[in-house]
LUMTORVEX-900840 format. One line per field, with one value per atom (N, C-alpha, C): x, y, z; residue in one letter; atom name; chain. Coordinates in Angstrom, 2 decimals. Example, Ala and Ser with C-alpha at 12.3 -4.5 7.8 and 13.67 -1.06 7.14 Angstrom:
BEGIN
xx = 13.19 | 12.30 | 13.20 | 12.85 | 13.67 | 12.90
yy = -5.69 | -4.50 | -3.30 | -2.25 | -1.06 | 0.03
zz = 7.80 | 7.80 | 7.80 | 7.08 | 7.14 | 7.87
residuo = A | A | A | S | S | S
atomo = N | CA | C | N | CA | C
cadena = A | A | A | A | A | A
***
This chain:
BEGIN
xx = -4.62 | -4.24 | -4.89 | -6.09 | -6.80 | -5.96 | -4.81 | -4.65 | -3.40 | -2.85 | -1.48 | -2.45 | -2.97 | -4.02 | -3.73 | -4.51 | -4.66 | -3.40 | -2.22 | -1.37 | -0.38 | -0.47 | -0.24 | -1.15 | -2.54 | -3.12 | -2.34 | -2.61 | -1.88 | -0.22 | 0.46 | 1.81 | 1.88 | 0.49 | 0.54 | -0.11 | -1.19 | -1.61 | -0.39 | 0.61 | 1.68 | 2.57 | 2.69 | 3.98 | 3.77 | 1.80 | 1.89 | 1.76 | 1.53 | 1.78 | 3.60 | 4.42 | 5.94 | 6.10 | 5.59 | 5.95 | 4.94 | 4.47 | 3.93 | 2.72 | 2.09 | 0.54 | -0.23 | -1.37 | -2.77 | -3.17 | -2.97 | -3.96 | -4.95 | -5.44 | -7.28 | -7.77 | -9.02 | -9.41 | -9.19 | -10.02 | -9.38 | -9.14 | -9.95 | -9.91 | -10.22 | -9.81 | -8.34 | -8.16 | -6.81 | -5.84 | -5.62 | -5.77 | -5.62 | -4.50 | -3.43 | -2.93 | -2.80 | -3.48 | -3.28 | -2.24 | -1.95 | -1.40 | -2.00 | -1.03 | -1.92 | -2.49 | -1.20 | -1.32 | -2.49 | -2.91 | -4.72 | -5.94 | -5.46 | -6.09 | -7.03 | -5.92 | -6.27 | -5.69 | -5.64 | -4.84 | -4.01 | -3.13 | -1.12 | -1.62 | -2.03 | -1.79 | -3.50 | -3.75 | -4.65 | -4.29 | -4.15 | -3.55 | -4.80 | -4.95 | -5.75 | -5.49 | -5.37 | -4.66 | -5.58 | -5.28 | -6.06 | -5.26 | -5.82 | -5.03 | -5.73 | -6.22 | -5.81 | -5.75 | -6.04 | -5.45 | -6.78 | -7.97 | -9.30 | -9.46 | -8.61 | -8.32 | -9.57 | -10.40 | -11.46 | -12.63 | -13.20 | -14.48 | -13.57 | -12.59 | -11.24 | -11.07 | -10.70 | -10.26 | -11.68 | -12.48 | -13.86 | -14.47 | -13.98 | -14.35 | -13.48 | -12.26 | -11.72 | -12.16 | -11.97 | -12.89 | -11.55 | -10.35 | -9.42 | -9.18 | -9.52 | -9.41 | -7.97 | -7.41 | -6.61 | -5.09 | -3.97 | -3.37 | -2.24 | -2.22 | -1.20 | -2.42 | -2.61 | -3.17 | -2.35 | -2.26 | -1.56 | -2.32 | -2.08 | -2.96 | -1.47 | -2.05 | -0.97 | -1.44 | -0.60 | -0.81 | 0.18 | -0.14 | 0.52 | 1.69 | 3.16 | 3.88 | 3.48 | 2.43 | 2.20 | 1.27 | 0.36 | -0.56 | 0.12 | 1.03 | 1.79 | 2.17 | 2.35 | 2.60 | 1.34 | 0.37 | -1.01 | -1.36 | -1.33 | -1.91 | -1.20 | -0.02 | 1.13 | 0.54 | 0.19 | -0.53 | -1.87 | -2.42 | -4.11 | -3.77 | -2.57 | -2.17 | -2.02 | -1.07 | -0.64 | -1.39 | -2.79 | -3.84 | -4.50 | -5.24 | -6.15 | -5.26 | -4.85 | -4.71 | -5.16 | -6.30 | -7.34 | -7.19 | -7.11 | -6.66 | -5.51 | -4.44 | -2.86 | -2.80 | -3.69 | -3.28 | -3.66 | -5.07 | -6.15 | -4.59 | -4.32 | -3.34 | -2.06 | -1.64 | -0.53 | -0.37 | -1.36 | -1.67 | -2.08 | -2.97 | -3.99 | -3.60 | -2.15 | -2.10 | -0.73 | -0.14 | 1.70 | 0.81 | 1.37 | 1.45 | 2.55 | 2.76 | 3.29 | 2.98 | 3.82 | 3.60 | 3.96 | 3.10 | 3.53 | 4.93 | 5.96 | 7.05 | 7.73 | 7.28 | 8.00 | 7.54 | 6.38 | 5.36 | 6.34 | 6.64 | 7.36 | 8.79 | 9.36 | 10.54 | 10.85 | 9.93 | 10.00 | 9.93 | 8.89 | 8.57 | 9.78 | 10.50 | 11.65 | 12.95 | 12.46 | 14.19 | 13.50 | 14.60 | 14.22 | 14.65 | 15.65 | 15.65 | 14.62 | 13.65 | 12.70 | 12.19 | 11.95 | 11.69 | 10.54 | 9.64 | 9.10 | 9.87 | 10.74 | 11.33 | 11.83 | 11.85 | 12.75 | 11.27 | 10.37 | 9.51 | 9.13 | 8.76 | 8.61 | 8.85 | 10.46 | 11.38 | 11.30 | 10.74 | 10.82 | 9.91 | 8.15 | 7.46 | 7.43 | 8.03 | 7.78 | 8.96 | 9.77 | 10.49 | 10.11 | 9.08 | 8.83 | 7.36 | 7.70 | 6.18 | 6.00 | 5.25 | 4.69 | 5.25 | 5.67 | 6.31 | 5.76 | 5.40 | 4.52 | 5.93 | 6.03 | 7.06 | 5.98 | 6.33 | 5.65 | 6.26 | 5.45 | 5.69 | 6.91 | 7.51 | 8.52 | 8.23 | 8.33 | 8.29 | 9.68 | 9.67 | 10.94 | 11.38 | 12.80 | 13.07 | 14.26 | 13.99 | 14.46 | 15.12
yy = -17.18 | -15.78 | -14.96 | -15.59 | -14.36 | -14.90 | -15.78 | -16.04 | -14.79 | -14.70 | -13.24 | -12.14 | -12.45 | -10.42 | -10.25 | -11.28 | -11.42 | -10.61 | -12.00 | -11.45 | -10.37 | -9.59 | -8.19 | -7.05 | -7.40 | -6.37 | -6.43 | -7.44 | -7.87 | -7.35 | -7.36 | -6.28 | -5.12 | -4.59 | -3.28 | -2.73 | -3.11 | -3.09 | -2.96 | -4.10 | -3.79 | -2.94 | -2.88 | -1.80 | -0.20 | 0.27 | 1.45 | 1.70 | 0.87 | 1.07 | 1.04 | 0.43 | 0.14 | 1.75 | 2.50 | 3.39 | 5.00 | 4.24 | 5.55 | 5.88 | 5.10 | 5.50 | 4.95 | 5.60 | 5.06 | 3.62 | 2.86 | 1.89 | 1.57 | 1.69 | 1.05 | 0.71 | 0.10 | -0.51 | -2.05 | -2.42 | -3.80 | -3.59 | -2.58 | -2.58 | -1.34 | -0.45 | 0.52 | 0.52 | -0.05 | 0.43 | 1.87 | 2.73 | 3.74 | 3.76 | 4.82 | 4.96 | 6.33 | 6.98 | 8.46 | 9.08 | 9.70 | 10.55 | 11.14 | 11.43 | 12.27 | 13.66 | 14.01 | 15.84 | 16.14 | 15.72 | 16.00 | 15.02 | 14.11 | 13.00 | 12.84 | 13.13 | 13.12 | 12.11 | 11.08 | 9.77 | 9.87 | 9.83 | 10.06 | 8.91 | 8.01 | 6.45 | 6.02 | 6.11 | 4.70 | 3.65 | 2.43 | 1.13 | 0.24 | 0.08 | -0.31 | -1.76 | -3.14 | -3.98 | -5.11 | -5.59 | -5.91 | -7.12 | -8.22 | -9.75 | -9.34 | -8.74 | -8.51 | -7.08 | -6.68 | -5.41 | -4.70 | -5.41 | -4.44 | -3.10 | -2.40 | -0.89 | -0.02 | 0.29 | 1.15 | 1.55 | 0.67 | 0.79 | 1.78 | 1.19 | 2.08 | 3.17 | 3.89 | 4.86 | 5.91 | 5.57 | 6.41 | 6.68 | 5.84 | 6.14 | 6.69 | 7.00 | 7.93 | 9.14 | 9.63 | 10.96 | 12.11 | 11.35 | 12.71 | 12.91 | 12.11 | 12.29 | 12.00 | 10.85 | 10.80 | 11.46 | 11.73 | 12.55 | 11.61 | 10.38 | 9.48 | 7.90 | 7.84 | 6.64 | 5.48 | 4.20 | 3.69 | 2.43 | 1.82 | 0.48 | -0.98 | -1.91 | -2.89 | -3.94 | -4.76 | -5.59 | -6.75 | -7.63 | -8.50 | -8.52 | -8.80 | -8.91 | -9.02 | -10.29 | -10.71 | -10.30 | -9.21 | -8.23 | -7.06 | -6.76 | -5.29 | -5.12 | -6.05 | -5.99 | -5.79 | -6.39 | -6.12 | -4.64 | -4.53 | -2.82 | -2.02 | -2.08 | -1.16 | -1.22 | -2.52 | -2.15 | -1.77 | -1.34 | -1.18 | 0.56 | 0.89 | 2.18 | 2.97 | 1.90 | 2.29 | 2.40 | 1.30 | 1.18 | 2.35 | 2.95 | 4.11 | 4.87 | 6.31 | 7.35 | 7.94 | 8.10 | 8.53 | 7.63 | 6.23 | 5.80 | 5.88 | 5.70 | 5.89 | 7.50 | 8.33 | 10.01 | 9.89 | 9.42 | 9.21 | 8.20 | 7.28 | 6.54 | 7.24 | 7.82 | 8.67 | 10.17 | 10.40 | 11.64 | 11.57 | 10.38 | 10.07 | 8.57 | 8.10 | 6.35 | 6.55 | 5.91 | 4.88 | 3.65 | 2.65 | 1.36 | 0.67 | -0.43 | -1.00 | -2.57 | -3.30 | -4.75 | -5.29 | -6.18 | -6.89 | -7.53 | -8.21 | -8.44 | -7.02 | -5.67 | -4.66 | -4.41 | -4.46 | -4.72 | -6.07 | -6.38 | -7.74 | -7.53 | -6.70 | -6.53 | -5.26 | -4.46 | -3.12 | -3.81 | -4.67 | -5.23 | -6.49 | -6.80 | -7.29 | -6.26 | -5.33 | -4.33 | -3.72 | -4.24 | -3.84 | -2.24 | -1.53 | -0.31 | 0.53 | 0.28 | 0.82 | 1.98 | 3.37 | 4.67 | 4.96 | 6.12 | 6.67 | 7.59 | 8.29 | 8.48 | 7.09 | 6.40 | 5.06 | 4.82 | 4.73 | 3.82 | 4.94 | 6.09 | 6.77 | 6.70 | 6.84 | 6.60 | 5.42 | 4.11 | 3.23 | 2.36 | 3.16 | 3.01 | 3.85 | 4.83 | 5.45 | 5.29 | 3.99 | 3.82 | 2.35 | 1.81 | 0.22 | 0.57 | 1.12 | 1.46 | -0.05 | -0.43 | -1.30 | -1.07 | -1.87 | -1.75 | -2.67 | -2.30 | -2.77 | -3.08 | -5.00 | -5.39 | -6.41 | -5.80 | -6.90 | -8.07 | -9.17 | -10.26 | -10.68 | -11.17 | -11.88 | -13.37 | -13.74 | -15.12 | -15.32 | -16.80 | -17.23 | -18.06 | -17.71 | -18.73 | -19.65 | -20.87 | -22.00 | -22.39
zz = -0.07 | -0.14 | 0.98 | 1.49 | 2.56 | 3.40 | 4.01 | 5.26 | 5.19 | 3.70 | 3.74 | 3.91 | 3.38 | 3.66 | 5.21 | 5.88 | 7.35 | 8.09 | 7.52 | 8.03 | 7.92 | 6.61 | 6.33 | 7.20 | 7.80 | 8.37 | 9.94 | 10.19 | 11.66 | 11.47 | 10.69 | 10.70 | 10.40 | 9.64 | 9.48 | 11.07 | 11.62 | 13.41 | 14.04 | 13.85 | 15.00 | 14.83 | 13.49 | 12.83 | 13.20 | 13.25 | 13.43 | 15.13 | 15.76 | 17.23 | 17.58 | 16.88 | 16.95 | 17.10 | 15.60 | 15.29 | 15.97 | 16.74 | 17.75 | 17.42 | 16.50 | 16.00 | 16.78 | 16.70 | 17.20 | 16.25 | 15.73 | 14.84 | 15.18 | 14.05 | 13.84 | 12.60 | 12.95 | 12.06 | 11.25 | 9.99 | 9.41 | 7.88 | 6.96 | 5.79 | 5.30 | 5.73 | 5.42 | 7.27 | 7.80 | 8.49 | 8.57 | 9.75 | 9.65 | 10.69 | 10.98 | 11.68 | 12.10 | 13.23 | 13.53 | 14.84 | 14.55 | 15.02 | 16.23 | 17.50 | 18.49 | 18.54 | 17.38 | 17.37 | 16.96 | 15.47 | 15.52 | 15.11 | 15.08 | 15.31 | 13.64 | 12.83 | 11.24 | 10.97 | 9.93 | 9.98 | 9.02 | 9.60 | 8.70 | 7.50 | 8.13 | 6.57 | 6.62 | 5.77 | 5.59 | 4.79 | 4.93 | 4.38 | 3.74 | 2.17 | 1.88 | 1.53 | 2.24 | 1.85 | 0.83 | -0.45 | -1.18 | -2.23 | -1.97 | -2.51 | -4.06 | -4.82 | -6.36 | -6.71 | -8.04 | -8.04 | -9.15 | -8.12 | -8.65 | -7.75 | -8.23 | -7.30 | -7.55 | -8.76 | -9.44 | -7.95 | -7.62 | -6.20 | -5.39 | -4.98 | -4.04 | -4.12 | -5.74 | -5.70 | -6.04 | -6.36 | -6.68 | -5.42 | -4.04 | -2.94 | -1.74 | -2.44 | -1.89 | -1.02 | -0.35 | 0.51 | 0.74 | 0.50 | 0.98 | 2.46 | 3.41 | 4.50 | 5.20 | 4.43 | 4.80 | 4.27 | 5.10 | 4.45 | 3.36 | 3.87 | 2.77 | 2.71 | 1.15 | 1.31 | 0.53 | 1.03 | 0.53 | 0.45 | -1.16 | -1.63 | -1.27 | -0.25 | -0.09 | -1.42 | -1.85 | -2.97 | -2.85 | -3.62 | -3.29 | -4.63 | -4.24 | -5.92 | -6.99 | -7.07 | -7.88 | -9.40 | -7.90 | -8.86 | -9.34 | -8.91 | -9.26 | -10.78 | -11.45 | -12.87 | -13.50 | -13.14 | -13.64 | -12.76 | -12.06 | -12.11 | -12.40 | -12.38 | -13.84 | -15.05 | -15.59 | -16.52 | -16.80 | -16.12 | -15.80 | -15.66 | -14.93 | -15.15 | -16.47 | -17.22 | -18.25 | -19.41 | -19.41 | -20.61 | -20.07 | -18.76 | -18.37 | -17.89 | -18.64 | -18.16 | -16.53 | -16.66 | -15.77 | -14.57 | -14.62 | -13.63 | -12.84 | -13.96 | -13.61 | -12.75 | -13.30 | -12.74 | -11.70 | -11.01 | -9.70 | -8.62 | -9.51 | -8.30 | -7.79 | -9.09 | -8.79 | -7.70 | -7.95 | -7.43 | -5.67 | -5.28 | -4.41 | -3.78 | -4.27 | -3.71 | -3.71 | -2.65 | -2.65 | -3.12 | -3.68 | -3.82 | -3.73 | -2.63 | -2.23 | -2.12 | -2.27 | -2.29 | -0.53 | -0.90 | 0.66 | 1.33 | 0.24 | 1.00 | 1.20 | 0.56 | 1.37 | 2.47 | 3.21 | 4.58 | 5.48 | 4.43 | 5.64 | 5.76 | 5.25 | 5.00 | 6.20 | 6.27 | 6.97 | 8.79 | 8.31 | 9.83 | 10.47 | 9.27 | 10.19 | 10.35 | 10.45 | 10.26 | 12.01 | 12.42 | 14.21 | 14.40 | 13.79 | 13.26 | 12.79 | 12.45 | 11.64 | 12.56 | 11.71 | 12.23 | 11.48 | 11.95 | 11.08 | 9.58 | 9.51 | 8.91 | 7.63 | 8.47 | 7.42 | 6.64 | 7.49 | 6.62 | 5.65 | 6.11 | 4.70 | 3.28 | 3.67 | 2.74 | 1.95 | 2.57 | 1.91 | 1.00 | 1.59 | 0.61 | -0.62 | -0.60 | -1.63 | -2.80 | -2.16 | -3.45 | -3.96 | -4.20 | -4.36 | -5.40 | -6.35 | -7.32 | -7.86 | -8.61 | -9.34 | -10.74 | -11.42 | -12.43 | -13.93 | -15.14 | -16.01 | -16.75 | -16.93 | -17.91 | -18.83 | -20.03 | -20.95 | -21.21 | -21.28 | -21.15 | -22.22 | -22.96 | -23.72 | -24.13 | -25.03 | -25.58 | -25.27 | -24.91 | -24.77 | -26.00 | -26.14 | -27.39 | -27.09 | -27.77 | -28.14 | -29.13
residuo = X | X | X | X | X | X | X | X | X | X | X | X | X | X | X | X | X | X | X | X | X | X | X | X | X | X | X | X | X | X | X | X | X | X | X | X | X | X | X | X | X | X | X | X | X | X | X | X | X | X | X | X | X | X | X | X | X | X | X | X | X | X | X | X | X | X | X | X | X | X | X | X | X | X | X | X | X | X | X | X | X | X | X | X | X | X | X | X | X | X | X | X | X | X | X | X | X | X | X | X | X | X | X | X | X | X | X | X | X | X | X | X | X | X | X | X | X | X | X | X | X | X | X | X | X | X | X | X | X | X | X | X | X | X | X | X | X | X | X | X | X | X | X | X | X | X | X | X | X | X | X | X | X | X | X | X | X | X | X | X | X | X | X | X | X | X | X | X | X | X | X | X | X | X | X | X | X | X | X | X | X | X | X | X | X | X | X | X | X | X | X | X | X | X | X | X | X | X | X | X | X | X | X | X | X | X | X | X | X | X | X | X | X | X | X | X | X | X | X | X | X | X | X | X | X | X | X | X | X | X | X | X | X | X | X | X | X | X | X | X | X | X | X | X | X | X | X | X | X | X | X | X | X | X | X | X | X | X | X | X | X | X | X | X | X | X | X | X | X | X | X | X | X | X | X | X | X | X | X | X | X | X | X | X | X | X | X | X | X | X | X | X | X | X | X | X | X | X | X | X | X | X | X | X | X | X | X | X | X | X | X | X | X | X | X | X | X | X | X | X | X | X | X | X | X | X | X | X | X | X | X | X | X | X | X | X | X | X | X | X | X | X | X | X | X | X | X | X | X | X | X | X | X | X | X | X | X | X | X | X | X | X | X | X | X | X | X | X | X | X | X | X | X | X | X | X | X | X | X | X | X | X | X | X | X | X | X | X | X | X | X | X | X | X | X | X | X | X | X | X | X | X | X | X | X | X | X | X
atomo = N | CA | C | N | CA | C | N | CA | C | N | CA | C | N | CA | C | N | CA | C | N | CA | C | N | CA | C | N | CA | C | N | CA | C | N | CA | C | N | CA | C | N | CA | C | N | CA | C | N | CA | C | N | CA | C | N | CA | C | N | CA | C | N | CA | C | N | CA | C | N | CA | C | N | CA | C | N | CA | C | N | CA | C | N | CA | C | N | CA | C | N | CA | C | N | CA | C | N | CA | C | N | CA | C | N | CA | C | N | CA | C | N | CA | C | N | CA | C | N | CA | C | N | CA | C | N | CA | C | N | CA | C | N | CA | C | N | CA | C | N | CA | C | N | CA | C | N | CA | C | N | CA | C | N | CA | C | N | CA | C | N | CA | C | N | CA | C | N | CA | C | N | CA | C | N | CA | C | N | CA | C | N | CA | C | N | CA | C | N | CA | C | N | CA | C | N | CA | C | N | CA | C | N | CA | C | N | CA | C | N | CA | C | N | CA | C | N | CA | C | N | CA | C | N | CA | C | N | CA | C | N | CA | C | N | CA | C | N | CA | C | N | CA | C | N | CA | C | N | CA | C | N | CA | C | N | CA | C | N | CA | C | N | CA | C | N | CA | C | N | CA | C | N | CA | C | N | CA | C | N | CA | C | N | CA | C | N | CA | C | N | CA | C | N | CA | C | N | CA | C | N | CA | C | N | CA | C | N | CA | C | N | CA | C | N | CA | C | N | CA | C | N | CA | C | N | CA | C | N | CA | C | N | CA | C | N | CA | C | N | CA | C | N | CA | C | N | CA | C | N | CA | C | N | CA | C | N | CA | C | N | CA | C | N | CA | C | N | CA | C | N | CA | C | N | CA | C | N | CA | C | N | CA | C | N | CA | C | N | CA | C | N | CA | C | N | CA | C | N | CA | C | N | CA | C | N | CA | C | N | CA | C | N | CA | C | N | CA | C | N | CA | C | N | CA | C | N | CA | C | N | CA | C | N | CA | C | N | CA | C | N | CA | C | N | CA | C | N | CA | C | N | CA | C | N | CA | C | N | CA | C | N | CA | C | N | CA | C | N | CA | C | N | CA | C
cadena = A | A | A | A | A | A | A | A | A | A | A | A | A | A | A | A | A | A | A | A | A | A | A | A | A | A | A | A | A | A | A | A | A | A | A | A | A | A | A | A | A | A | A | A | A | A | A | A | A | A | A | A | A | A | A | A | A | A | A | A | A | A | A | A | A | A | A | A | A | A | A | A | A | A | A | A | A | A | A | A | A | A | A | A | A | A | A | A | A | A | A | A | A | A | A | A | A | A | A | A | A | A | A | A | A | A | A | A | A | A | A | A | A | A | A | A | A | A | A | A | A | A | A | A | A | A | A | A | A | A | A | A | A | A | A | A | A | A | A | A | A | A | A | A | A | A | A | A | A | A | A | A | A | A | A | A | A | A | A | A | A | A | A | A | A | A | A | A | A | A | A | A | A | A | A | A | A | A | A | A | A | A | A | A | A | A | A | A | A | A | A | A | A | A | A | A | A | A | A | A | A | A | A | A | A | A | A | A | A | A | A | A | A | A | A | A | A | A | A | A | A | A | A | A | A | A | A | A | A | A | A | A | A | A | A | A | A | A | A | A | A | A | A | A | A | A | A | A | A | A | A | A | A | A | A | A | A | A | A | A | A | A | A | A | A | A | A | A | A | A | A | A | A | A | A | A | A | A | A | A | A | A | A | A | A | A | A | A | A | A | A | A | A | A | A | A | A | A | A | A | A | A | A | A | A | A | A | A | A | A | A | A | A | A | A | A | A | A | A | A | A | A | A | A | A | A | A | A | A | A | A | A | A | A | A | A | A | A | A | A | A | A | A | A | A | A | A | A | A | A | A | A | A | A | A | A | A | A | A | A | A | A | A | A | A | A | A | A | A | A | A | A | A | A | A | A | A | A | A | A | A | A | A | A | A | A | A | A | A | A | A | A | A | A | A | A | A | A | A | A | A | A | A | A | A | A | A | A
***
């Protein structure tokens, strides 16, 4: 799994230079802007979905922060949302969450704008489905 982290930081690096940003950094990805040199994204990319250290250390600096995740955890921090209030409000309010094949998905669309990508993290939430017994 650290070799996808890797390579989710290394597409989020190239994606915000594609898209006219400054990039920097390794763990939060920042990408700024020239106009005032405040950072449009910080990208927090993270192979499980122990978000709590993250969001208590938040500072507000940045103006969009966004937690990368992998699919797999997204059902589990839907539900980590859904059991803590307090958490769910802090992410909602203060996080996009996004999974990584949408990071890989954005980075193969040779089209890709700032505008597009906007648009497209903010429709890929994490979604809490309870499990089902299967029957026989």
């Amino acid at each position: 799994r650290e070799a996808e982290v890797n390579k989710i930081r290394k597409i989020l690096l190239d994606m915000g230079e594609r898209l006219n940003y400054k990039s920097r950094g390794d763990n939060p990805i920042l990408w700024l802007d020239d106009l005032d040199g405040k950072p449009d994204y910080s990208f927090h990319v993270l192979s499980t979905a122990i978000v709590s250290k993250l969001i208590w250390e938040n500072n507000g600096y940045t103006r969009t922060n966004v937690l990368v995740i992998p699919g797999s955890r997204a059902n589990l921090l839907a539900y980590k949302k859904q059991r803590d209030p307090i958490l769910g409000e802090i992410l909602d309010h203060n996080f996009l969450t996004v999974k990584f094949r949408l990071i890989r998905d954005l980075d193969a669309n040779a089209l890709l704008t700032r505008d597009l990508f906007i648009e497209q993290i903010q429709i890929d939430p994490p979604e809490y489905r309870a499990s089902q017994l299967a029957l026989f």
